[in-house]
PDB file as gemmi writes it, atoms N, CA and C in Angstrom:
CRYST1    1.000    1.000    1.000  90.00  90.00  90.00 P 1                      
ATOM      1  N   UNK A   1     113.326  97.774  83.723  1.00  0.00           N  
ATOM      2  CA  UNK A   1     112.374  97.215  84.665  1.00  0.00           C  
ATOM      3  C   UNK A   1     112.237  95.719  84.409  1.00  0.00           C  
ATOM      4  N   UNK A   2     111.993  95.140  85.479  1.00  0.00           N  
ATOM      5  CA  UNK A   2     111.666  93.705  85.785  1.00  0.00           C  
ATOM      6  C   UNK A   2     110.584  93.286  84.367  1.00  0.00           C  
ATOM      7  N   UNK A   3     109.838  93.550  84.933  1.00  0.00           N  
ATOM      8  CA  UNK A   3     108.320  93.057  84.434  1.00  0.00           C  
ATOM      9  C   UNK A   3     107.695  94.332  82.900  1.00  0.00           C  
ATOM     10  N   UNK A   4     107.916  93.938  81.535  1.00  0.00           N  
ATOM     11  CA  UNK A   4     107.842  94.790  81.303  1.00  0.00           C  
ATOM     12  C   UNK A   4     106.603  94.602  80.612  1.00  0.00           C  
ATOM     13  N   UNK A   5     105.968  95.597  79.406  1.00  0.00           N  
ATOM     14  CA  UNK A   5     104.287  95.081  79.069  1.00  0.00           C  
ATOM     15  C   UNK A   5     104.037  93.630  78.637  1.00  0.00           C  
ATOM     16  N   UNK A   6     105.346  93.945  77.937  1.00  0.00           N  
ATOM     17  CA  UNK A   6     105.489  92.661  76.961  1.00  0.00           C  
ATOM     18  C   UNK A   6     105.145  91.153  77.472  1.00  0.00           C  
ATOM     19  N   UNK A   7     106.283  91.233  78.525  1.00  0.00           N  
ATOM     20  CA  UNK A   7     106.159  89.945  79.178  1.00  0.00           C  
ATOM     21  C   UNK A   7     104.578  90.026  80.203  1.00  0.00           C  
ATOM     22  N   UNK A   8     103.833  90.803  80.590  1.00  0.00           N  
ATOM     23  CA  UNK A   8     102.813  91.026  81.392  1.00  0.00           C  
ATOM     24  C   UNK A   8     101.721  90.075  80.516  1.00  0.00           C  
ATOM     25  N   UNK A   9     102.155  90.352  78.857  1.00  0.00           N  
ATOM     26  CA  UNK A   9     100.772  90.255  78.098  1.00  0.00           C  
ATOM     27  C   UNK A   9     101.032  88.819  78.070  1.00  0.00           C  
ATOM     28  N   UNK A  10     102.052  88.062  77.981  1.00  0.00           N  
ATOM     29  CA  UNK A  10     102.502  86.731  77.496  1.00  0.00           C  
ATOM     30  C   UNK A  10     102.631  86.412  78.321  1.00  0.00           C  
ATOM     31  N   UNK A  11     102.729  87.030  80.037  1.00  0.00           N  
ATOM     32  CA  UNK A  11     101.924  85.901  80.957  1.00  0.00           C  
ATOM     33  C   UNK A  11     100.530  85.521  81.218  1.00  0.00           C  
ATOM     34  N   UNK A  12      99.549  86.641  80.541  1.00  0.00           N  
ATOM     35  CA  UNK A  12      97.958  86.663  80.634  1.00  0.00           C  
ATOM     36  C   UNK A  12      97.892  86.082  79.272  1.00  0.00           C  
ATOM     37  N   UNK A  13      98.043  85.543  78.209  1.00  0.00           N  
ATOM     38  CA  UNK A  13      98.206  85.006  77.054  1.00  0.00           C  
ATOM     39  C   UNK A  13      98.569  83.746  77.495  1.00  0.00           C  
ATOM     40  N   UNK A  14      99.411  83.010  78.001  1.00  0.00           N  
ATOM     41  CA  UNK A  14      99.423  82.006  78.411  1.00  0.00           C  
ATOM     42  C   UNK A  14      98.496  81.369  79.882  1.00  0.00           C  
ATOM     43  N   UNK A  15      98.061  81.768  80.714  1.00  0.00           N  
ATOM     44  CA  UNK A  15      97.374  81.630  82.103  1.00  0.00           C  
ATOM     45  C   UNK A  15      96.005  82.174  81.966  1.00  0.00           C  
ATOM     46  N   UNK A  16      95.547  83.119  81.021  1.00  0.00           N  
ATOM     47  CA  UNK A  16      94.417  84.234  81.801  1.00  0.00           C  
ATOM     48  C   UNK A  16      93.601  83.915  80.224  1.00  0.00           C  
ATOM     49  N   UNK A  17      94.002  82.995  79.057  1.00  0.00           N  
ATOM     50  CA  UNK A  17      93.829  83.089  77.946  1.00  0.00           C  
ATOM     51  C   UNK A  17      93.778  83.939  76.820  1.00  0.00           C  
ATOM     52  N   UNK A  18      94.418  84.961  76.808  1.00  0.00           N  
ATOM     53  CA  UNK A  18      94.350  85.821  75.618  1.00  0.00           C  
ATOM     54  C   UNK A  18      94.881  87.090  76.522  1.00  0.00           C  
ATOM     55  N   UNK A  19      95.574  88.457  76.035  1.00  0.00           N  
ATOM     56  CA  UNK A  19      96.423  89.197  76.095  1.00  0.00           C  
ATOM     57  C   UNK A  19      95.780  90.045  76.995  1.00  0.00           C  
ATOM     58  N   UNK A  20      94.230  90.027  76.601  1.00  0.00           N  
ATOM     59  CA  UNK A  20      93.459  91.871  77.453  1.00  0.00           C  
ATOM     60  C   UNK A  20      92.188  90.868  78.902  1.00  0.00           C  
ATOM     61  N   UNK A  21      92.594  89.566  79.162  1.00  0.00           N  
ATOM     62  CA  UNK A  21      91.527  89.029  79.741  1.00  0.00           C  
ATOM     63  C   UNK A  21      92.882  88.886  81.220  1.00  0.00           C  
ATOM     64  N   UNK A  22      92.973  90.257  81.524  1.00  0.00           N  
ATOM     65  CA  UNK A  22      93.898  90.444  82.872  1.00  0.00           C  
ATOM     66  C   UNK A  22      92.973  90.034  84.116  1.00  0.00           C  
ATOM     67  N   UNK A  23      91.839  90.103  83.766  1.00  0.00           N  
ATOM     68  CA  UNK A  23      90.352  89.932  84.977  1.00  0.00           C  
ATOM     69  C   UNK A  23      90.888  88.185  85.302  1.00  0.00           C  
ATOM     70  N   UNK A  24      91.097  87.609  84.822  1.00  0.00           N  
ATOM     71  CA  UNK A  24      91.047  85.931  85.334  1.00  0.00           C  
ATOM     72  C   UNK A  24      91.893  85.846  86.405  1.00  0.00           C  
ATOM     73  N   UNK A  25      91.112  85.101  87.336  1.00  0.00           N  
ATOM     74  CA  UNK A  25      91.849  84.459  88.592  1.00  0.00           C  
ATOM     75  C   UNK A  25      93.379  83.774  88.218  1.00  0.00           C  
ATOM     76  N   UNK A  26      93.476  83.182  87.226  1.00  0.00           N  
ATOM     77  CA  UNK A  26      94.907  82.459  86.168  1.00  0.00           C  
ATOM     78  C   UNK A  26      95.848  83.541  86.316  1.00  0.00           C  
ATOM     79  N   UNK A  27      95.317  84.286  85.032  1.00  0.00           N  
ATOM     80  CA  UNK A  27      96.496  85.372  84.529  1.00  0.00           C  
ATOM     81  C   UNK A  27      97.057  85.863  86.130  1.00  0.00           C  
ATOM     82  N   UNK A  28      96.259  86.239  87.208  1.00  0.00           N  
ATOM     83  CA  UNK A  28      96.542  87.105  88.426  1.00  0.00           C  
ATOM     84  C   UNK A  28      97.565  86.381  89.390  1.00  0.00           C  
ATOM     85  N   UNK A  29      97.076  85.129  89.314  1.00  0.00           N  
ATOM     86  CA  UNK A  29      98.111  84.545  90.032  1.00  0.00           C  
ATOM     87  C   UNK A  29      99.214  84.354  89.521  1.00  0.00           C  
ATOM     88  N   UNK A  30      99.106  83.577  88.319  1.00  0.00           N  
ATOM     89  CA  UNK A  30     100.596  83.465  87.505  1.00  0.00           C  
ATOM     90  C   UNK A  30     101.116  84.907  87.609  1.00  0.00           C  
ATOM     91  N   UNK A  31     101.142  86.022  87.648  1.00  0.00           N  
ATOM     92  CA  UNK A  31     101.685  87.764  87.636  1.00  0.00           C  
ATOM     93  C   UNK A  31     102.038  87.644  89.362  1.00  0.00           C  
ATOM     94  N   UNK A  32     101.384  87.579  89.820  1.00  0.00           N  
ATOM     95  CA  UNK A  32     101.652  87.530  91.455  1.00  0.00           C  
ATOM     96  C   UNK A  32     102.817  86.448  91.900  1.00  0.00           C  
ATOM     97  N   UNK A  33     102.665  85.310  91.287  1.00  0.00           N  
ATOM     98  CA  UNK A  33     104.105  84.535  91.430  1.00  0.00           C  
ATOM     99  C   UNK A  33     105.387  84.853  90.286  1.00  0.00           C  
ATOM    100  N   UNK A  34     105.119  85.476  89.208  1.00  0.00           N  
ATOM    101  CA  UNK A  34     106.184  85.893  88.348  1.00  0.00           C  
ATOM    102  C   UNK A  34     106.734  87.128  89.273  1.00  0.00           C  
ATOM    103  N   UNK A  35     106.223  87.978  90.032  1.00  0.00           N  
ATOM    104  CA  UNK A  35     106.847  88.956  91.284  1.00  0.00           C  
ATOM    105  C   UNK A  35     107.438  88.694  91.968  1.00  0.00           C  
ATOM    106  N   UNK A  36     106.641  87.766  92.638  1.00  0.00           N  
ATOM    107  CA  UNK A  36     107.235  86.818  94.199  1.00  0.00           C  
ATOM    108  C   UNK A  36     108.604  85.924  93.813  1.00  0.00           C  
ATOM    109  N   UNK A  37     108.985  85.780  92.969  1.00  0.00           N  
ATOM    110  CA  UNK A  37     109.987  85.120  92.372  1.00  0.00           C  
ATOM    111  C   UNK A  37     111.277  86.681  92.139  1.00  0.00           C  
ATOM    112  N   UNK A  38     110.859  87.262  91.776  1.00  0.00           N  
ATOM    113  CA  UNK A  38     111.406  88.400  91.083  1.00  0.00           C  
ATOM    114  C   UNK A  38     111.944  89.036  92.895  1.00  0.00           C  
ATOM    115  N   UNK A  39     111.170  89.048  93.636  1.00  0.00           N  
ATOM    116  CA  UNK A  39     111.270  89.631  95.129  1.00  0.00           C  
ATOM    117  C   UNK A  39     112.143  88.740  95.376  1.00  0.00           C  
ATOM    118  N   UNK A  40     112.245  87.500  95.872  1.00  0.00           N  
ATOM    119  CA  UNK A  40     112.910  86.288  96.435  1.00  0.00           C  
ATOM    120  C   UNK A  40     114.035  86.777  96.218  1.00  0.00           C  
ATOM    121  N   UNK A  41     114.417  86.519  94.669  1.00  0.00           N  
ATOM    122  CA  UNK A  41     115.649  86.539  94.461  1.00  0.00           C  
ATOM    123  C   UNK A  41     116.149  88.269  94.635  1.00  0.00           C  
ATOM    124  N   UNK A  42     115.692  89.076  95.087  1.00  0.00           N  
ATOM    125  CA  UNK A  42     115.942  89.941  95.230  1.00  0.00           C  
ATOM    126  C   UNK A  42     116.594  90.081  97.078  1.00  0.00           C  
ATOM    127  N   UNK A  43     115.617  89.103  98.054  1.00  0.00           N  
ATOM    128  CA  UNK A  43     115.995  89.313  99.126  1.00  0.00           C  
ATOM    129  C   UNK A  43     117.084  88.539  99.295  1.00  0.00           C  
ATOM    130  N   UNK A  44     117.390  87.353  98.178  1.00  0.00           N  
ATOM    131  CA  UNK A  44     118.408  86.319  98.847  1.00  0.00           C  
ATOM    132  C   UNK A  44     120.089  87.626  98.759  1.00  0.00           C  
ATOM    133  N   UNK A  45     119.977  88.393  98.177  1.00  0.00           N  
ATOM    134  CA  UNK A  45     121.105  89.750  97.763  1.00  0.00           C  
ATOM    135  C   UNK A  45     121.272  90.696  99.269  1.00  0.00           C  
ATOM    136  N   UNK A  46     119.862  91.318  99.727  1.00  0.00           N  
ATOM    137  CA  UNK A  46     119.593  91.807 100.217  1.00  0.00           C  
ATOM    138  C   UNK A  46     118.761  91.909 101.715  1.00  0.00           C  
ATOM    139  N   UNK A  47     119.406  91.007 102.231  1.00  0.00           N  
ATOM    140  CA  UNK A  47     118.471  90.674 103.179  1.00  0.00           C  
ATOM    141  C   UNK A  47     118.182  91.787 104.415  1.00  0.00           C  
ATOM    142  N   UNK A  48     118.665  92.657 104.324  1.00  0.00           N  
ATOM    143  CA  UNK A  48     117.867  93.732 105.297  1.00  0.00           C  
ATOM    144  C   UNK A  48     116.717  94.570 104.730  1.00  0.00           C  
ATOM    145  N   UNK A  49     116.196  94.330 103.161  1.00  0.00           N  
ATOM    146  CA  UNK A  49     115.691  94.948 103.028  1.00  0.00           C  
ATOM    147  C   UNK A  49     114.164  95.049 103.412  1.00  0.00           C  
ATOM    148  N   UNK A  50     113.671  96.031 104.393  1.00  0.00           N  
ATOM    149  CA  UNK A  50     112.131  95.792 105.056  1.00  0.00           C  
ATOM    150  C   UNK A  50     111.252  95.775 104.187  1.00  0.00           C  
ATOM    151  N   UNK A  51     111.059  97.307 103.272  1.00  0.00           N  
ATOM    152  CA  UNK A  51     110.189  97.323 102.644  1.00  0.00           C  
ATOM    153  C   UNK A  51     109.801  96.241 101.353  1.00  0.00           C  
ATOM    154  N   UNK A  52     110.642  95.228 100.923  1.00  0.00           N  
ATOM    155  CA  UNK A  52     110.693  94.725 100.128  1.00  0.00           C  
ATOM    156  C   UNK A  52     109.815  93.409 100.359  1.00  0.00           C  
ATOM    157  N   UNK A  53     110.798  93.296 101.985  1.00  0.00           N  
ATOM    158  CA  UNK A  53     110.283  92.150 102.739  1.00  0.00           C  
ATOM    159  C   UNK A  53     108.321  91.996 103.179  1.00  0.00           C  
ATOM    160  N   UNK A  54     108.452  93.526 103.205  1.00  0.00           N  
ATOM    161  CA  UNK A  54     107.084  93.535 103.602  1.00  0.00           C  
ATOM    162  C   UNK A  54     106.089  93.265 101.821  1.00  0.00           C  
ATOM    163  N   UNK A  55     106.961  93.943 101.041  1.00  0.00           N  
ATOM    164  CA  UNK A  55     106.018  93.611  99.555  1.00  0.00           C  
ATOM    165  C   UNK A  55     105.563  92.679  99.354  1.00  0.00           C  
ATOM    166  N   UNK A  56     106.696  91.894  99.421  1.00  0.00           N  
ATOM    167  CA  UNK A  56     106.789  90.156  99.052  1.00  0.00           C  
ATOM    168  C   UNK A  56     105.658  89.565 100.250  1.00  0.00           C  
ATOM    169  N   UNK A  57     105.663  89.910 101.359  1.00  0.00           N  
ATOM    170  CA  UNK A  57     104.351  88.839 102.231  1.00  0.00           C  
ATOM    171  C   UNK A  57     103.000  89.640 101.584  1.00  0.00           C  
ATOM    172  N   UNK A  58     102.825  90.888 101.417  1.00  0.00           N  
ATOM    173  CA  UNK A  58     101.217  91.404 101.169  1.00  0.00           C  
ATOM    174  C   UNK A  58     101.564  90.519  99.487  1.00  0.00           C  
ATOM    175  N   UNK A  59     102.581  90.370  98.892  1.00  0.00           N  
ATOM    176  CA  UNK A  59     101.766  89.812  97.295  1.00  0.00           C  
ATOM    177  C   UNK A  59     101.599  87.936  97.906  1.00  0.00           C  
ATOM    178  N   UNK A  60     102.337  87.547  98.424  1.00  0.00           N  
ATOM    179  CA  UNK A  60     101.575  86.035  99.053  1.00  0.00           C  
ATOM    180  C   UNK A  60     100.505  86.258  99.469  1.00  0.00           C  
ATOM    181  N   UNK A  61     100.300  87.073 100.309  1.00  0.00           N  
ATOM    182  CA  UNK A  61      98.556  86.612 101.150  1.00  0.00           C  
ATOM    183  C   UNK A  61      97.761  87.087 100.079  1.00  0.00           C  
ATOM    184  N   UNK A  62      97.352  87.803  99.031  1.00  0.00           N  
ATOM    185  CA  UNK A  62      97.237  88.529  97.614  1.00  0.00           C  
ATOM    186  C   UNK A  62      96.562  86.757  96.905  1.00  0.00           C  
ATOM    187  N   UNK A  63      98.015  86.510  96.204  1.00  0.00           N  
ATOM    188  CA  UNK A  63      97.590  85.223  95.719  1.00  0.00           C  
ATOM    189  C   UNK A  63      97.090  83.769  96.362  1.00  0.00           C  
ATOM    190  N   UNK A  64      97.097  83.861  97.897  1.00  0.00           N  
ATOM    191  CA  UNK A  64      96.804  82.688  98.866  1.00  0.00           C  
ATOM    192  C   UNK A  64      95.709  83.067  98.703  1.00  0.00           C  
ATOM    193  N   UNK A  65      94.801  84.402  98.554  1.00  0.00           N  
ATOM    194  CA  UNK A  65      93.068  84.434  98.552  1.00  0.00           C  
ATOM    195  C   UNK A  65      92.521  84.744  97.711  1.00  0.00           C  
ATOM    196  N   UNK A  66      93.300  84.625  95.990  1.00  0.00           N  
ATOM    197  CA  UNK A  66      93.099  84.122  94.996  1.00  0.00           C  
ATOM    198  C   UNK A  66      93.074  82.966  94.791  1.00  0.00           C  
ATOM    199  N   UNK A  67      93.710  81.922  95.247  1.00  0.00           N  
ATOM    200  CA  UNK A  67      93.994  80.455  95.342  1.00  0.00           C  
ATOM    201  C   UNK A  67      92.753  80.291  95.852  1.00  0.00           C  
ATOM    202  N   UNK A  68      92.542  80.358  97.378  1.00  0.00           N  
ATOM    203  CA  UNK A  68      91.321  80.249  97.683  1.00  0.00           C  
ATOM    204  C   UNK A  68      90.148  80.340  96.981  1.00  0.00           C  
ATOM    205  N   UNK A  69      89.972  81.522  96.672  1.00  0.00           N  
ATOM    206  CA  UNK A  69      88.632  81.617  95.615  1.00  0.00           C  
ATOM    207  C   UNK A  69      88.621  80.760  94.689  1.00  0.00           C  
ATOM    208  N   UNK A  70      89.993  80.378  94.047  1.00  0.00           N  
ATOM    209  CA  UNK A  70      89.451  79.531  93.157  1.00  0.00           C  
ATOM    210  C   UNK A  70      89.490  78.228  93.407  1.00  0.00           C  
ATOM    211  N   UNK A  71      89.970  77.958  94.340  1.00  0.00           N  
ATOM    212  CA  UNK A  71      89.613  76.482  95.091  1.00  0.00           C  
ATOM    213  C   UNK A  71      88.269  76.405  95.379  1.00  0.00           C  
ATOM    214  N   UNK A  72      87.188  77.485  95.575  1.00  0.00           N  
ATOM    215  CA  UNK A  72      86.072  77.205  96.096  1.00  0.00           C  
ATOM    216  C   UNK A  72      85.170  77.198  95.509  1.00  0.00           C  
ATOM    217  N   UNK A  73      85.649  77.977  93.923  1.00  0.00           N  
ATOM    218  CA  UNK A  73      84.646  78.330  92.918  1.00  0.00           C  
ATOM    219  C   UNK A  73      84.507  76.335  91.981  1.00  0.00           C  
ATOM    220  N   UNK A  74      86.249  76.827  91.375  1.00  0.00           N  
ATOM    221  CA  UNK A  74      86.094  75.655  90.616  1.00  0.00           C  
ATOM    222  C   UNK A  74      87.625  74.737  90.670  1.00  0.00           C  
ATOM    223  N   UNK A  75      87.391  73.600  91.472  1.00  0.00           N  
ATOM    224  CA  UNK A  75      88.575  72.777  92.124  1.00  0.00           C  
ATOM    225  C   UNK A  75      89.252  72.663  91.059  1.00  0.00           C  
ATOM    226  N   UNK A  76      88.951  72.089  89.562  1.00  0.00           N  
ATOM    227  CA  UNK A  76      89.801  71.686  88.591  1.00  0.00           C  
ATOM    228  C   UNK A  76      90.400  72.713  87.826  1.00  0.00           C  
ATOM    229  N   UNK A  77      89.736  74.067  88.243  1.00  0.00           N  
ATOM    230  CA  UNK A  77      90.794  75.129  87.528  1.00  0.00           C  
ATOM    231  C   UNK A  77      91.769  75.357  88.455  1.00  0.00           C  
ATOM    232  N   UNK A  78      91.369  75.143  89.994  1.00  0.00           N  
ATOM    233  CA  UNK A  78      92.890  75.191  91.279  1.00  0.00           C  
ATOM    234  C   UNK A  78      93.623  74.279  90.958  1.00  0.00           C  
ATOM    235  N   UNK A  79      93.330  73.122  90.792  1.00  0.00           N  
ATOM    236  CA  UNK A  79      94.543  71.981  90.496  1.00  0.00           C  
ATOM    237  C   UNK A  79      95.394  72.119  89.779  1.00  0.00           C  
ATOM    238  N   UNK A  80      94.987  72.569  88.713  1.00  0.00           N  
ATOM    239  CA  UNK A  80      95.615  72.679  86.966  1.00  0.00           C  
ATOM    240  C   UNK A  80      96.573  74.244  86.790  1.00  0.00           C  
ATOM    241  N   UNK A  81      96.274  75.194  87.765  1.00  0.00           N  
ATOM    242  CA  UNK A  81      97.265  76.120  87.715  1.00  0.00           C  
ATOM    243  C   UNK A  81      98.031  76.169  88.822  1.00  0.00           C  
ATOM    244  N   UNK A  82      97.811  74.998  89.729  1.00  0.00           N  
ATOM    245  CA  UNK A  82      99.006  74.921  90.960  1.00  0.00           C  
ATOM    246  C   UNK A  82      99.922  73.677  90.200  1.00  0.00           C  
ATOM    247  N   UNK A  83      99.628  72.891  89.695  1.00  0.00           N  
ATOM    248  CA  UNK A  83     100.248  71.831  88.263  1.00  0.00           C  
ATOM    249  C   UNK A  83     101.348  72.851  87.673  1.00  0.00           C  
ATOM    250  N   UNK A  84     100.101  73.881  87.006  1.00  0.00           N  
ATOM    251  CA  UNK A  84     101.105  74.620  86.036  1.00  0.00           C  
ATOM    252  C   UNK A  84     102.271  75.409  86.437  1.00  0.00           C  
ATOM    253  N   UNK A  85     101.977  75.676  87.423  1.00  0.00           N  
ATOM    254  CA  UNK A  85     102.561  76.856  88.156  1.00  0.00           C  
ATOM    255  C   UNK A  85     104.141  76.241  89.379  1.00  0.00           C  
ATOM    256  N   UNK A  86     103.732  74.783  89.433  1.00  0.00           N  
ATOM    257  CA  UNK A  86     104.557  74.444  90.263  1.00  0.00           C  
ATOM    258  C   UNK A  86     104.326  74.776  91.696  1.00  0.00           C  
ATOM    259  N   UNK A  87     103.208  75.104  92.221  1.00  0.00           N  
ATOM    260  CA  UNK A  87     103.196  75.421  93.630  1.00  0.00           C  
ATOM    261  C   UNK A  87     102.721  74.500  94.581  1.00  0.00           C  
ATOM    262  N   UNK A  88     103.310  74.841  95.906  1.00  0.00           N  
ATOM    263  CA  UNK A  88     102.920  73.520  96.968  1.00  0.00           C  
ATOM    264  C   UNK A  88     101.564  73.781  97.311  1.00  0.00           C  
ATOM    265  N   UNK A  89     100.846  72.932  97.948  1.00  0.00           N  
ATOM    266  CA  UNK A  89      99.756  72.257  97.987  1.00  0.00           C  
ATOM    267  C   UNK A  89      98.563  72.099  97.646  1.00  0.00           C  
TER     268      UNK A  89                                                      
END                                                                             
């Protein structure tokens, strides 16, 4: 498998601060784009695939209203994990 505990915990260890704090807006998004990456390159192989196609848009709109929330809660924690994260805007 793709995504296995290991790497799950050492993306919430790095983003979400510590291994069992999966609740943070951080850890969720960074996991939601470590997928969406994992999908991508999955459709650039496969491009008829629907159901996949359809995965990959419900985990974007997923993390677009995580983004949101945390754009609205607290701007300098949105800045600093779209920084970290490499994402547009």
């Amino acid at each position: 498998m793709y995504l296995t505990s290991e790497k799950k915990k050492e993306i919430f260890k790095e983003f979400g601060g510590s291994e069992g704090n999966t609740g943070s807006a951080e850890g969720q998004i960074a996991l939601f784009t470590h997928r969406i990456d994992h999908l991508t390159k999955h459709l650039k192989n496969n491009k008829k695939d629907a159901s996949t196609r359809r995965a990959l848009i419900t985990l974007v709109g997923k993390r677009r209203s995580l983004l949101d929330y945390l754009k609205a809660k607290d701007i300098e924690r949105y800045r600093a994990i779209i920084k970290k994260l490499k994402l547009r805007k």
